[in-house]
Structures are given as structure tokens and as C-alpha cells.
TORFI-862535 format. One record per residue (C-alpha): chain; x, y, z; residue number from 1. Coordinates in nm, 2 decimals. Example, Ala and Ser with C-alpha at 12.3 -4.5 7.8 and 13.67 -1.06 7.14 Angstrom:
residues 2
pt ch A&c1 1.23&c2 -0.45&c3 0.78&i 1
pt ch A&c1 1.37&c2 -0.11&c3 0.71&i 2
END
This chain:
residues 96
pt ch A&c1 4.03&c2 -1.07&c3 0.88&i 1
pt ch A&c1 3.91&c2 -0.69&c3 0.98&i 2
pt ch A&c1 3.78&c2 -0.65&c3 1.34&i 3
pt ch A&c1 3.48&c2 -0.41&c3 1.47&i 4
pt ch A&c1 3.53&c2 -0.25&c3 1.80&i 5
pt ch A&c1 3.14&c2 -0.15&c3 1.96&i 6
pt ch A&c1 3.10&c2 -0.02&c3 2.27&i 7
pt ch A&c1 2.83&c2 -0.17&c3 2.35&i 8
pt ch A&c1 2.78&c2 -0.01&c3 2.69&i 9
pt ch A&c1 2.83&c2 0.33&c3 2.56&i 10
pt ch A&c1 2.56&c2 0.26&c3 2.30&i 11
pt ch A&c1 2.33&c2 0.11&c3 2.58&i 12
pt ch A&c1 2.35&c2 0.42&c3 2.81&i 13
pt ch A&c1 2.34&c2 0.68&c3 2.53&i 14
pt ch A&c1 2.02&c2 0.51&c3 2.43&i 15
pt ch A&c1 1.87&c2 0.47&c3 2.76&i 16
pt ch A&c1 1.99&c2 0.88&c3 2.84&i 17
pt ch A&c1 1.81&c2 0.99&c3 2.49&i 18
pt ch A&c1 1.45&c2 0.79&c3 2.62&i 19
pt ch A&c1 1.50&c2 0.94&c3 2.96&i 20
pt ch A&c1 1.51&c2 1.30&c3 2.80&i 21
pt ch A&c1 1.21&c2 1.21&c3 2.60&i 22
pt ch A&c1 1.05&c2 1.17&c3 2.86&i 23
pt ch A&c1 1.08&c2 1.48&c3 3.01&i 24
pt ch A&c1 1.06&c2 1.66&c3 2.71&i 25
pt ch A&c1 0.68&c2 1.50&c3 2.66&i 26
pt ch A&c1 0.66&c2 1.64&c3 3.04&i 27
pt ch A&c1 0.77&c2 1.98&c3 2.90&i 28
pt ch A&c1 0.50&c2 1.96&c3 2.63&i 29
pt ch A&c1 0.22&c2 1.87&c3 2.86&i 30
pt ch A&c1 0.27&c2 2.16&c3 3.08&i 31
pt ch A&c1 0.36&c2 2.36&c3 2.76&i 32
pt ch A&c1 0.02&c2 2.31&c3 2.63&i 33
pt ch A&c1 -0.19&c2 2.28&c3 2.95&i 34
pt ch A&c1 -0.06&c2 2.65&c3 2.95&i 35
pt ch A&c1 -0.15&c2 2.73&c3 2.64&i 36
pt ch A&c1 -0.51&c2 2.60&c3 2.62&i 37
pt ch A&c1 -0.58&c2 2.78&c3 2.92&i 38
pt ch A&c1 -0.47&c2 3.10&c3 2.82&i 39
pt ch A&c1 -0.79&c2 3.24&c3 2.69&i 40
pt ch A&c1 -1.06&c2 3.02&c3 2.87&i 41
pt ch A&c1 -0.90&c2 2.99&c3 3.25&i 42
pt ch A&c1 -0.65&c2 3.20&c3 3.33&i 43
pt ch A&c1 -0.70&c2 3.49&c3 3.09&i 44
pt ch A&c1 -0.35&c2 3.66&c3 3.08&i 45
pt ch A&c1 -0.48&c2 3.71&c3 2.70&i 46
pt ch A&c1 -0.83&c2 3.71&c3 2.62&i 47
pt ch A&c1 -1.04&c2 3.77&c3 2.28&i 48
pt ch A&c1 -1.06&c2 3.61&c3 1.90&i 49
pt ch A&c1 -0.66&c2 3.65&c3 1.88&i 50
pt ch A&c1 -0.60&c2 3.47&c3 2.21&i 51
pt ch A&c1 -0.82&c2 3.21&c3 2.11&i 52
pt ch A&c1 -0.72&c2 3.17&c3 1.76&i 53
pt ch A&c1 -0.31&c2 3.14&c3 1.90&i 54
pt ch A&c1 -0.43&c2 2.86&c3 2.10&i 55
pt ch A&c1 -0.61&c2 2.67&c3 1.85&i 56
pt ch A&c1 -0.32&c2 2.73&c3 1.58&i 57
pt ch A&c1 -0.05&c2 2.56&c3 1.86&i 58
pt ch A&c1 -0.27&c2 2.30&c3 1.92&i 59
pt ch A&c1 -0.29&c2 2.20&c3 1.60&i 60
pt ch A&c1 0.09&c2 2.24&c3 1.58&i 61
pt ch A&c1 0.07&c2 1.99&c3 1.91&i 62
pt ch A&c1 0.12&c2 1.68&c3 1.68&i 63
pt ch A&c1 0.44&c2 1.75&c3 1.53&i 64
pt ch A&c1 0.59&c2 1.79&c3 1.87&i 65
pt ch A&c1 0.48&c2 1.44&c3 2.02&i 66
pt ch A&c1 0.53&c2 1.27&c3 1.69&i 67
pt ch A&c1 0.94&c2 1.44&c3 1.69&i 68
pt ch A&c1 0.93&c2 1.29&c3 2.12&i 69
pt ch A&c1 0.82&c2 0.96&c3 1.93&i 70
pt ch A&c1 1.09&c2 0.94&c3 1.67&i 71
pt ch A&c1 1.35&c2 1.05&c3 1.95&i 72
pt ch A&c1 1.21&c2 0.78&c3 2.16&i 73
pt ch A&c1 1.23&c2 0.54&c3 1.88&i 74
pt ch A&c1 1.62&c2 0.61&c3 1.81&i 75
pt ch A&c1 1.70&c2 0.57&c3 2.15&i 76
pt ch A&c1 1.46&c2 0.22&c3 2.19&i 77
pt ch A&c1 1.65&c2 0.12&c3 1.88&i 78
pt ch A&c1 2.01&c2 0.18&c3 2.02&i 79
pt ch A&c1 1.97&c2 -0.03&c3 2.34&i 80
pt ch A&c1 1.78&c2 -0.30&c3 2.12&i 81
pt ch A&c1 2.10&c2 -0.32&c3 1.92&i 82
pt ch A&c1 2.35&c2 -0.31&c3 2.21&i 83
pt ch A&c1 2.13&c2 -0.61&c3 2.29&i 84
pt ch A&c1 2.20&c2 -0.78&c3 2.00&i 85
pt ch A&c1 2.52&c2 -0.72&c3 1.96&i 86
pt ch A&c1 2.60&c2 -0.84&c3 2.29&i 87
pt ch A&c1 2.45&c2 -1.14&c3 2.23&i 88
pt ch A&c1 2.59&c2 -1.22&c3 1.88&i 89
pt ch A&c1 2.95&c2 -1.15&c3 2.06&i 90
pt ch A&c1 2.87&c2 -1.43&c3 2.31&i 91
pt ch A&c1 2.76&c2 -1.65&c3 2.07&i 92
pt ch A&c1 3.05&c2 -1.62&c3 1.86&i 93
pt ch A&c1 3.37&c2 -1.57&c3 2.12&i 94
pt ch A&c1 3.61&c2 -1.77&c3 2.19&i 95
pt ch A&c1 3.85&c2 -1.77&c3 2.47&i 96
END
């Protein structure tokens, strides 16, 4: 009979590390964006039809960023889930 060795703790923190530096990624983003919205309307570092055209192109491009955070978030929601489980089915199934 083979054994598997998971580290269930390891898989826990790893995933719970991966949503916290999601979240501070989508922080990251935010500010990213706030920035470069207000580029050609408040702050106007860069002003005119090119200014405004760079911040229409990146916020279309806005998507694909939170939708990568949301995958990343997923992955590390998925590895605490199975920690979970496995945790579980051990208990259910040890014997001492």
C-alpha cells in the first residue's frame, strides 16, 4: 500500500499568503488607475487627444488585470479549500 505525505499546513498558508497578495495587488491597481484616469482631466501632468486616448486605451486594458487578481485569488481560495478537505478526509480515515 503506497502512502501520500501533504503538508497540509504548508498548503493552507501558501494559499492564504497568495489571497493576501491579491489583495494588495487589486490595491495596486486601484491607485494604478485612479492615476491614470486623472492624468488628462485632473491633474494634467499630460494633457491633449494623446493623453486622453492613453487613458482610455489602459482602461480598457483594466479588465485583464482584475480578471488575472481573480484567477490568482481563485488558486489560492482553492488551495486552503483543499487543505480543508484533506484534513478532514485524514481524520475520518486515521487510526491510532
Amino acid at each position: 500500500m503506497s502512502e501520500i505525505y501533504v503538508d497540509t499546513k504548508k498548503m493552507r498558508e501558501s494559499g492564504n499568503e497568495i489571497i493576501n497578495l491579491v489583495e494588495e495587488f487589486k490595491a495596486i491597481l486601484d491607485a494604478m488607475f485612479t492615476r491614470i484616469e486623472n492624468v488628462p482631466l485632473n491633474t494634467k501632468e499630460w494633457v491633449g487627444d494623446s493623453a486622453t486616448l492613453f487613458a482610455s486605451l489602459a482602461n480598457k486594458d483594466k479588465v485583464q488585470y482584475y480578471n488575472y487578481a481573480t484567477s490568482l485569488y481563485k488558486y489560492g481560495k482553492y488551495l486552503v479549500d483543499c487543505a480543508d478537505y484533506f484534513d478532514k478526509t485524514i481524520d475520518s480515515v486515521r487510526r491510532d
